[in-house]
C-alpha positions as CSV (number, residue, x, y, z in Angstrom):
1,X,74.2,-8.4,47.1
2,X,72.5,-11.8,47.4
3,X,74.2,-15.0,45.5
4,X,72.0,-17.9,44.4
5,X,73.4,-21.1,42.4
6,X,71.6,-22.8,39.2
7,X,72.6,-26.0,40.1
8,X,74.0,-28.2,37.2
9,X,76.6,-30.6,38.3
10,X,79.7,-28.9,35.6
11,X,77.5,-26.3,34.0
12,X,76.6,-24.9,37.2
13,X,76.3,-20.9,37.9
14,X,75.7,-18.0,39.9
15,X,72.5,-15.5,39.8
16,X,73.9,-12.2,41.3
17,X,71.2,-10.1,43.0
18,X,72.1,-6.5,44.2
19,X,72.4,-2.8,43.9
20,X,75.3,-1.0,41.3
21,X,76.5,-4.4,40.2
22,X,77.2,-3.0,36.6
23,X,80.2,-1.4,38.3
24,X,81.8,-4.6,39.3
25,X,83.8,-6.0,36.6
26,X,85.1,-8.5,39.3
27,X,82.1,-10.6,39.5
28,X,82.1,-11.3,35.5
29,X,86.4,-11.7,35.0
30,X,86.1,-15.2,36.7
31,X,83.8,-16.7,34.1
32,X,86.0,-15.3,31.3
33,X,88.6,-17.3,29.6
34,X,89.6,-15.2,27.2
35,X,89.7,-11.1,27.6
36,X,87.6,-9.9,25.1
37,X,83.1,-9.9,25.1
38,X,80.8,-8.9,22.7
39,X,77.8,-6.8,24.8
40,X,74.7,-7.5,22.6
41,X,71.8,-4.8,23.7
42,X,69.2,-3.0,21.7
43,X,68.9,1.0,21.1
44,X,66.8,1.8,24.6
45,X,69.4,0.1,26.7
46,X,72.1,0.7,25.1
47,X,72.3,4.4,25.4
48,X,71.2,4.1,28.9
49,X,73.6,0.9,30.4
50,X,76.1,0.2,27.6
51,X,79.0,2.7,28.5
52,X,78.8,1.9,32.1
53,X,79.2,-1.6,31.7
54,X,81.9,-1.0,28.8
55,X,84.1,0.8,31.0
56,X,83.5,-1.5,34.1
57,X,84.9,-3.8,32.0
58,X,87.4,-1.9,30.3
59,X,89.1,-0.7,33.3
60,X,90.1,-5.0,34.3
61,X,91.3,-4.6,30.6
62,X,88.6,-6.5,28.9
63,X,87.8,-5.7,25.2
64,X,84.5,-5.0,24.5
65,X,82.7,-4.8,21.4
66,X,79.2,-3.4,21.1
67,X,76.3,-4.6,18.8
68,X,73.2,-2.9,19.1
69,X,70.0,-4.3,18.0
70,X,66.6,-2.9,17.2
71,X,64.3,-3.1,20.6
72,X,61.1,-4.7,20.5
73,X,59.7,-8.3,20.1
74,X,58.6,-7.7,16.6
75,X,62.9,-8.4,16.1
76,X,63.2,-11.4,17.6
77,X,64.0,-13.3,14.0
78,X,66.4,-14.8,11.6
79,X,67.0,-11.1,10.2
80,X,68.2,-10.1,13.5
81,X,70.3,-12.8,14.6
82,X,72.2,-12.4,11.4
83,X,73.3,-9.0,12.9
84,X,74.9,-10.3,15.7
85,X,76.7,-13.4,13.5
86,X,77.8,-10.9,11.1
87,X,79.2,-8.4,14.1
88,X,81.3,-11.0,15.7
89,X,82.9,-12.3,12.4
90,X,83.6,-8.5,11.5
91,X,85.2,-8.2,14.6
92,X,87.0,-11.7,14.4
93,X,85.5,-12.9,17.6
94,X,86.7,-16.2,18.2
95,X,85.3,-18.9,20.1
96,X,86.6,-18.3,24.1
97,X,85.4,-14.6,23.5
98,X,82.0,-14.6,25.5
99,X,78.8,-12.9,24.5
100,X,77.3,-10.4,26.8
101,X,73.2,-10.3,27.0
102,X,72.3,-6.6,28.5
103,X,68.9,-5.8,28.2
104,X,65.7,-7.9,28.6
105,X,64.1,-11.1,27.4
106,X,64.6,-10.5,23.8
107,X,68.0,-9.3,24.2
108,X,68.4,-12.6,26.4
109,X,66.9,-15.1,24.1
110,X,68.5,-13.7,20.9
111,X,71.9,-13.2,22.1
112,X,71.7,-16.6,23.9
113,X,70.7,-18.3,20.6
114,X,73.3,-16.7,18.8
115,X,76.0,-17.8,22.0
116,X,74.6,-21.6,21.5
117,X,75.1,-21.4,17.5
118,X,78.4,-19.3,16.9
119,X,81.2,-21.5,16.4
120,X,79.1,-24.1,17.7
121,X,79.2,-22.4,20.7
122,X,80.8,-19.6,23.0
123,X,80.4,-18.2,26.6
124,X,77.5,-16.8,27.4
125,X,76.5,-13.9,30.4
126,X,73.3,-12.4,31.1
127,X,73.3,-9.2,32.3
128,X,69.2,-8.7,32.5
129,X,67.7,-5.0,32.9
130,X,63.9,-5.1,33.2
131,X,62.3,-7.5,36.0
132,X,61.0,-10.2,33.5
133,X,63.9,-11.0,32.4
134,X,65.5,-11.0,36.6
135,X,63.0,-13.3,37.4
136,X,62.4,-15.7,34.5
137,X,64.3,-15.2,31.1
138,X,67.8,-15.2,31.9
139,X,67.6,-18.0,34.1
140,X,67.4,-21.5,32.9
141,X,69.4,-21.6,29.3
142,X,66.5,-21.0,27.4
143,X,67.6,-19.7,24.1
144,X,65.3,-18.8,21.1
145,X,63.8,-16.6,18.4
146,X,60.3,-16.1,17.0
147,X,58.5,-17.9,13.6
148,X,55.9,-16.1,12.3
149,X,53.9,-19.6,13.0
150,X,55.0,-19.7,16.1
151,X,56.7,-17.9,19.3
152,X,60.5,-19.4,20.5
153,X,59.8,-22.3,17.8
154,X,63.7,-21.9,16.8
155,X,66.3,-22.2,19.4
156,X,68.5,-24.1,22.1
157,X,68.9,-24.6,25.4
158,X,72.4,-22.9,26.4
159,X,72.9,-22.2,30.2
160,X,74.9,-19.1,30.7
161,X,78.0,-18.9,32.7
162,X,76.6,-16.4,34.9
163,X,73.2,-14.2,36.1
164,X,73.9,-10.5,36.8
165,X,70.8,-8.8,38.0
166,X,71.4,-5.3,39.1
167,X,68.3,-4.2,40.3
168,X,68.9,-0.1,39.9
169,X,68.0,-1.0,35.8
170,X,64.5,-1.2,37.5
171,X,64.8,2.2,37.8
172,X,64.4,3.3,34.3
173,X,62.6,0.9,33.6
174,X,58.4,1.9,32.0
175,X,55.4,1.4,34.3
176,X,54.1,-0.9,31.8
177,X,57.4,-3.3,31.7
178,X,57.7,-3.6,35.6
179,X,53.9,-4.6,35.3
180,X,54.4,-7.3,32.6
181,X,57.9,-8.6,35.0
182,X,55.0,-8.6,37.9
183,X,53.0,-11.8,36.0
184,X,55.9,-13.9,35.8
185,X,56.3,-13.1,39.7
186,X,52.3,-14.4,40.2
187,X,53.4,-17.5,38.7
188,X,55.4,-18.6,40.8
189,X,53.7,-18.1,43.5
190,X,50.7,-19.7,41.8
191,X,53.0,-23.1,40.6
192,X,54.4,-24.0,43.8
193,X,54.7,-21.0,46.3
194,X,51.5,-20.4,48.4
195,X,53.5,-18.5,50.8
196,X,55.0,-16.3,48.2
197,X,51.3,-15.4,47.0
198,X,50.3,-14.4,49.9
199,X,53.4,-12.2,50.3
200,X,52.4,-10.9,46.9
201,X,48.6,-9.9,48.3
202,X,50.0,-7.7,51.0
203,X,53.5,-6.3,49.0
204,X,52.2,-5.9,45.2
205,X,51.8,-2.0,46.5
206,X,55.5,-2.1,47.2
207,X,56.6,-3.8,43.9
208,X,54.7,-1.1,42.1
209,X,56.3,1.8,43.8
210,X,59.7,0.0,43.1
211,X,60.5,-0.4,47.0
212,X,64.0,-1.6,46.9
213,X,63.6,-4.2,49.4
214,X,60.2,-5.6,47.9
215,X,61.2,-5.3,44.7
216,X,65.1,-7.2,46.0
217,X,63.0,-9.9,48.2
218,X,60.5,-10.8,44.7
219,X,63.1,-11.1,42.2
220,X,65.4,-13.7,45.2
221,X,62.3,-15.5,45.7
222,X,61.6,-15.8,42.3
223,X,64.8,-17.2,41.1
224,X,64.9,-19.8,44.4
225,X,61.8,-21.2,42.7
226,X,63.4,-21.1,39.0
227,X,66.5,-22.1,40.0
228,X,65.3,-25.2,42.1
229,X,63.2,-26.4,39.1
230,X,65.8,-26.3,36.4
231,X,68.3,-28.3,38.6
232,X,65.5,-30.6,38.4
233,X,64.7,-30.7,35.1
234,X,66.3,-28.5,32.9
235,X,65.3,-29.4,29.7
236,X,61.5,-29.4,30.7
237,X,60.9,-33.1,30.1
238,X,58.6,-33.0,33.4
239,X,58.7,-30.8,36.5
240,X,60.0,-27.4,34.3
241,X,56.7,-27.3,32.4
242,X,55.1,-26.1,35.2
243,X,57.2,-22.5,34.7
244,X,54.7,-22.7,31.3
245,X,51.6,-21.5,33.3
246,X,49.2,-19.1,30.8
247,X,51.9,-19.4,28.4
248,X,50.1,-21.5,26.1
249,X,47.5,-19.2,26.2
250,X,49.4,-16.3,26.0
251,X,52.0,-16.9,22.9
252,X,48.7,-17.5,21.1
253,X,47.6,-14.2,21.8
254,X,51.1,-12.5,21.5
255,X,51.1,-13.8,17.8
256,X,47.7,-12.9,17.0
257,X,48.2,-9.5,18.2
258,X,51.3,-8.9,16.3
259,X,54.8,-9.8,18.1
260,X,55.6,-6.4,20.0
261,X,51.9,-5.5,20.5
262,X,50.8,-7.2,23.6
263,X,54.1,-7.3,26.4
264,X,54.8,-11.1,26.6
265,X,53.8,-10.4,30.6
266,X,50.3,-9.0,29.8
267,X,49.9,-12.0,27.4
268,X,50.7,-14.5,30.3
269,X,48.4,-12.7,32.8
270,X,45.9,-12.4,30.4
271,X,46.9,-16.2,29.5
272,X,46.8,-17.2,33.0
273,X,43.3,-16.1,33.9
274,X,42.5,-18.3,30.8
275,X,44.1,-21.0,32.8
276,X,42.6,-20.2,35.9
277,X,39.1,-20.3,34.5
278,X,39.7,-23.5,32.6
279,X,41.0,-25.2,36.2
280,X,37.6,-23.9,37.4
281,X,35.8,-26.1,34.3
282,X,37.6,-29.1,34.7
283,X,36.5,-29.0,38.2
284,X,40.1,-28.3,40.0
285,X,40.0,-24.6,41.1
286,X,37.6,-23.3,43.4
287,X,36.0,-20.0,42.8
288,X,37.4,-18.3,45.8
289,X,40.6,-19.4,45.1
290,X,40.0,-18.0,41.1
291,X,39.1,-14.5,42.9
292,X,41.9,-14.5,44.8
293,X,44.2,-14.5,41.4
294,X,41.7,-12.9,39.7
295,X,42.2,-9.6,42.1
296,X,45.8,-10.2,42.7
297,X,46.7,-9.4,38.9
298,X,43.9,-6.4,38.9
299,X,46.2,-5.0,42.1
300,X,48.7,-5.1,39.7
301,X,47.2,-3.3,36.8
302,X,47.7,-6.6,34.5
303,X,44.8,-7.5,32.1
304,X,42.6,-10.0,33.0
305,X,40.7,-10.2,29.7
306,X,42.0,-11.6,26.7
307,X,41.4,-10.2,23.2
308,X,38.5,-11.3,21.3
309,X,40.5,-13.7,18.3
310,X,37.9,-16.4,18.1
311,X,38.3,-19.3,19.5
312,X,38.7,-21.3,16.0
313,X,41.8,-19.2,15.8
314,X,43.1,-19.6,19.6
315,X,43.4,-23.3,19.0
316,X,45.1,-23.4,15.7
317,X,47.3,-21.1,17.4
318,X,47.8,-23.1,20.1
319,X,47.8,-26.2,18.3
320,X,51.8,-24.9,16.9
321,X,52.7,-24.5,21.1
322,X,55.9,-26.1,21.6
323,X,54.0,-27.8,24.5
324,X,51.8,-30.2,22.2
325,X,52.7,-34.0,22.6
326,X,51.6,-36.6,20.4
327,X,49.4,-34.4,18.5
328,X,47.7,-33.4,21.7
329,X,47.7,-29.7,23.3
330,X,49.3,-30.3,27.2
331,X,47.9,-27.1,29.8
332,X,49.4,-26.1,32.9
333,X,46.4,-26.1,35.1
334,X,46.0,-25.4,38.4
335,X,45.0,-27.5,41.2
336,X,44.9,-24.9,44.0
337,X,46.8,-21.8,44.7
338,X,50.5,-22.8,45.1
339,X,50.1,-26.3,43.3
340,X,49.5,-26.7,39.5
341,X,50.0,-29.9,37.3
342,X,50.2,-30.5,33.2
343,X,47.1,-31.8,31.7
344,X,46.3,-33.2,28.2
345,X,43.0,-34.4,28.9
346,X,41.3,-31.2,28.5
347,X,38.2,-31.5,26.8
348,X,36.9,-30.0,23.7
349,X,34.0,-28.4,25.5
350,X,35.6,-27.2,29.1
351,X,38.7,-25.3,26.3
352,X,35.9,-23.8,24.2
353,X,33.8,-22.6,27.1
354,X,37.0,-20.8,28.8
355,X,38.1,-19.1,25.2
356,X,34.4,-17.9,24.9
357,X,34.6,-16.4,28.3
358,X,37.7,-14.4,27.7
359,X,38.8,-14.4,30.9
């Protein structure tokens, strides 16, 4: 097991990395002050993680109280949330009794948002099971559900008391969703990395066939990057928008799609090409540096196309990003491989030209 820290002066807390750590109750019981959790997961972890972490915790004699949700994105809403707040009051949860996240970034967000809002707010634990969620969503104490105008346009930010990670969830985890976790890897390599990238090129084979060790090494690496920019900035006035790279892009063409229909990490490969090419217009990339990435997410069987939604449609979508400031869209461009920067100078023509290319 490796330990990281989320540094946060008072609201600091540890990301546990390792093998089996579902088992051990012992790592959770110091962050609890009362002994009784609601585990929030959804019905294609549940039946595979629930009852192993239920009786981990059971046997410290912690209560545990389970509240399944429907998987997918497509639940990420009001209607959903309203499960979990009508759970804990059934089962008189009070406010030292902590909320559990097991499962991925929806389970995450959703649980998170309901932590931040439930008697104003109660203890919060992610316990995340597919490598997008390791590496990115439950670190950093963003909390948030889905609008139909707009994706993680309702929420909080609500750092958790601690990360779990146990990286055997990997092993049940689809083809597709350990290929979606691999783009929010690239991205940090791409942000502020360069060595990490270049890791990437030679390992991606490794990550793929789920080596233990690669897979271990990406997911520590990953969370040194996170966790050093949310110290920073944790409440992305500056530095933490960086972690947005293709994002912009890419919740535009996760709610054109339909929520649920595009993984959010094939939307931010997809989104990040996008990005990539748009660099190369505005004269910052260089076109061997664009092949590089270009050919790093193909290794990793991530599209590099975007859907055809017309570019008319792209922007208004975009135009609703959480990102725009003072009426003007803000991109995470890239200046190089390994350095990126925020930009709201884009013009019309250099956006239009990369939304007609498709990637």
């Amino acid at each position: 097991m490796r330990t990281l820290k989320v540094e946060l002066d008072q609201r600091s807390y540890p990301i546990h990395i390792g093998p089996n750590l579902l088992d051990q109750a012992e790592l959770v019981l110091p962050t609890l002050s009362q002994k009784k959790v609601a585990i929030v997961t959804n019905t294609t972890v549940g039946p595979l993680y629930l009852e192993r972490l239920k009786n981990a915790l059971e046997k410290s004699k912690v209560a545990a109280i389970s509240i399944i949700l429907p998987d997918g994105e497509q639940y990420k809403n009001w209607e959903t949330l309203n499960l979990i707040y009508d759970s804990l009051l059934e089962n008189r949860c009070e406010r030292n009794t902590a909320i559990i996240a097991l499962g991925g970034g929806v389970i995450g967000d959703i649980a998170g948002f309901a932590a931040a809002t439930y008697q104003r707010g109660v203890p919060f634990i992610q316990v995340p099971t597919t490598l997008l969620a390791q590496v990115d969503s439950s670190v950093g104490g963003k909390t948030a559900i889905n609008h139909p105008l707009g994706k993680n346009m309702i929420g909080a930010f609500y750092q958790p008391k601690l990360v779990l990670a146990d990286i055997n969830t990997l092993d049940t985890l689809p083809e597709r969703e350990l290929k979606a976790g691999i783009a929010e890897v690239i991205k940090y390599g791409l942000i502020r990395d360069l060595p990490f990238f270049e890791w990437l090129e030679l390992n991606i084979g490794k990550l793929l066939e789920r080596n233990p060790e690669a897979l271990g090494y990406a997911i520590s690496r990953s969370c040194e990057n996170k966790a050093e920019v949310v110290a920073r900035d944790e409440r992305e006035s500056g530095e933490r928008a960086l972690l947005n790279l293709g994002h912009t892009f890419g919740h535009a063409i996760e709610n054109a799609m339909g929520y649920g229909n595009w993984l959010h990490g094939e939307a931010v490969a997809a989104g990040t090409v996008l990005a990539a090419r748009l660099s190369l217009f505005m004269g910052m990339l260089t076109e061997p540096d664009l092949a590089r990435i270009l050919a790093l997410f193909e290794k990793a069987g991530l599209p590099t196309r975007s859907p055809e939604i017309g570019t008319e449609r792209y922007i208004q979508l975009m135009e609703l990003d959480k990102k725009v400031e003072d009426g003007k869209m803000r991109f995470v461009l890239l200046e190089k491989i390994g350095k990126a920067r925020v930009r709201s100078d884009v013009p019309k023509e250099a956006l239009s030209r990369t939304l007609e290319s498709h990637g």
